[in-house]
matplotlib code that plots the C-alpha trace (Angstrom):
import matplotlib.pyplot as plt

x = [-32.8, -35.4, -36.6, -35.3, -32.3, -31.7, -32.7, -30.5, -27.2, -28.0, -28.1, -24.7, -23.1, -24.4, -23.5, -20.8, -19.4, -20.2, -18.0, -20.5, -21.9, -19.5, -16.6, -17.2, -19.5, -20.3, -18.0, -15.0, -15.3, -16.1, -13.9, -11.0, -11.9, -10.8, -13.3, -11.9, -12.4, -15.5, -16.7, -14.8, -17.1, -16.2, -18.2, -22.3, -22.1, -23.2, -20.5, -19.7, -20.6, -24.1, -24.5, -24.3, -26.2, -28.7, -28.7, -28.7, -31.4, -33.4, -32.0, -32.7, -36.4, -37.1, -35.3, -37.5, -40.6, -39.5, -39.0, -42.6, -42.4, -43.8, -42.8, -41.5, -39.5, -39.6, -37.8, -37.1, -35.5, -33.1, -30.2, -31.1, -28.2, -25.6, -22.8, -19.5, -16.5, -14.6, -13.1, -15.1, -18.4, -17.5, -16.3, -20.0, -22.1, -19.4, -20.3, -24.0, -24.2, -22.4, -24.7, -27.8, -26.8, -25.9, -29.5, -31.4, -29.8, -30.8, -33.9, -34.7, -32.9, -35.3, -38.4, -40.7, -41.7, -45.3, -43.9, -41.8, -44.9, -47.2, -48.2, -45.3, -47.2, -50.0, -51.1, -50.0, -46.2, -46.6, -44.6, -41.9, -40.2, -40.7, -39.3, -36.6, -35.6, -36.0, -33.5, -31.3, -31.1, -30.9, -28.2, -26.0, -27.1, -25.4, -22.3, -21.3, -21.3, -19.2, -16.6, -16.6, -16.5, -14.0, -11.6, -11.8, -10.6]
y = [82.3, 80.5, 77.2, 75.3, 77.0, 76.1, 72.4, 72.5, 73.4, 70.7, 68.3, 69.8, 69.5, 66.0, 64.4, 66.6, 69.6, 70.1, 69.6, 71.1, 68.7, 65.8, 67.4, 65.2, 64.1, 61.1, 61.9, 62.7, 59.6, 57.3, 58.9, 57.2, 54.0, 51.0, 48.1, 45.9, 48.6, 49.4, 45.8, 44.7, 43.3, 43.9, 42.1, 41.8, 45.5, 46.5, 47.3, 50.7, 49.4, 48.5, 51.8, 53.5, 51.1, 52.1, 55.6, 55.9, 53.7, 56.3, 59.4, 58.2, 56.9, 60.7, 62.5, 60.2, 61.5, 65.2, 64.5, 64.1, 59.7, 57.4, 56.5, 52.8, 52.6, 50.3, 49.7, 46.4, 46.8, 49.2, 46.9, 44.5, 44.7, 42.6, 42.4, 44.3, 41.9, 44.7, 47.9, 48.8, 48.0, 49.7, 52.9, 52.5, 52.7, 55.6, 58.0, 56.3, 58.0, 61.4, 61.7, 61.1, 63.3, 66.5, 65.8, 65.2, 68.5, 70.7, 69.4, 70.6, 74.1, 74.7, 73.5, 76.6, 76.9, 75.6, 72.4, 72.2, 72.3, 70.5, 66.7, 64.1, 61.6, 60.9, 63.0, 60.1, 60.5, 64.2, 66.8, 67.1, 68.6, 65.9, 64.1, 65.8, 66.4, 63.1, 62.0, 64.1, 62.9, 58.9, 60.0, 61.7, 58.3, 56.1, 59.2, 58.5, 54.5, 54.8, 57.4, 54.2, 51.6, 53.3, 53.6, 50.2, 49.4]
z = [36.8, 34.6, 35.7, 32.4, 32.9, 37.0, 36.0, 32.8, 35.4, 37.8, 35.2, 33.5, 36.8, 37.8, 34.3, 32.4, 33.6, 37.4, 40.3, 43.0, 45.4, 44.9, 43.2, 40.4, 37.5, 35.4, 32.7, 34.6, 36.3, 33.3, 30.9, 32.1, 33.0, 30.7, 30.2, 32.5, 35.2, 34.4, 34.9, 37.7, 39.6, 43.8, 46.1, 45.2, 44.2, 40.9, 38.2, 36.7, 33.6, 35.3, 36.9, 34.0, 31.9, 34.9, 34.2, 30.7, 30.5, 32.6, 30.2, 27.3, 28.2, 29.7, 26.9, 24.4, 26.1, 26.2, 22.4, 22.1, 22.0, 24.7, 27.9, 27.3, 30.2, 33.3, 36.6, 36.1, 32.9, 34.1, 34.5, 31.5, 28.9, 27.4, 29.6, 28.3, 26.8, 25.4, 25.3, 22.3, 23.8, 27.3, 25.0, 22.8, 26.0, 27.4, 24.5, 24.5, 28.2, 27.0, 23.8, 25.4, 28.4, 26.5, 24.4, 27.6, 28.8, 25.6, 25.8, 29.7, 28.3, 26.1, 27.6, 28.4, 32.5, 31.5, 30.0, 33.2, 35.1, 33.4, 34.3, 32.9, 30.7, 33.4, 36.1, 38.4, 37.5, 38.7, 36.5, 34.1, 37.0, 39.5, 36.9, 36.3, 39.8, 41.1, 37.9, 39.4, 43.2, 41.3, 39.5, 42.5, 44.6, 41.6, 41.3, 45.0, 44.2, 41.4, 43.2, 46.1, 43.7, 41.6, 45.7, 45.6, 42.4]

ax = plt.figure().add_subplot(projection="3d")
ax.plot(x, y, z, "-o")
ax.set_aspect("equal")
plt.show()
């Protein structure tokens, strides 16, 4: 298997399609959730709705680089966004996350095994697959805090 394509898979099974490690993805486990859910606040855990806020954030700042754009991204951003009051706005950042997630995904498939290995942005951010990889273990960390958070529900 090609390394676009072994990276592609992971991310399909961590975000859309996958029930491997956890049984579970992203979608599966948003897709059903009404706003009020999704925002339920339990504890001084982050939300749903701020976990995947969290993610996306991360997606879509990668997938804008591997699109050729800047990386404009920052840690302590990734949990700045207008809180959700609606069903509307929970389903807006829902297909937000699915959207973004199926183009970050095409974009890793079709990325040739010298783009994969080549420095990400700066030498000091290591390489697109660092990157890649590292989204990967942040995203099943967030995945096992929504399946918990979802229990408790």
């Amino acid at each position: 298997m090609k390394l676009n394509e072994y990276l592609a898979n992971r991310l399909k099974e961590i975000f859309t399609e996958g029930k491997w490690v956890l049984g579970t993805n992203f979608k599966e486990q948003i897709i059903d959730l009404d706003w009020k859910q999704a925002t339920q606040k339990i504890d001084d855990f982050n939300t749903i709705a701020d976990l995947i806020f969290h993610i996306d954030y991360y997606i879509a700042g990668v997938k804008k680089v591997l699109e050729g754009g800047t990386l404009d991204i920052r840690d302590k951003y990734s949990f700045d966004y207008s809180l959700i009051k609606s069903e509307q706005e929970w389903q807006s950042l829902v297909n937000k996350f699915c959207l973004d997630a199926d183009e970050f995904i095409e974009l890793v498939e079709n990325m040739s095994e010298e783009k994969i290995l080549a420095d990400f942005v700066d030498k000091q951010y290591g390489t697109y697959y660092r990157n890649i990889d590292a989204m990967i273990e942040h995203s099943y960390y967030h995945l096992g805090q929504i399946i918990l958070l979802k229990k408790r529900i």
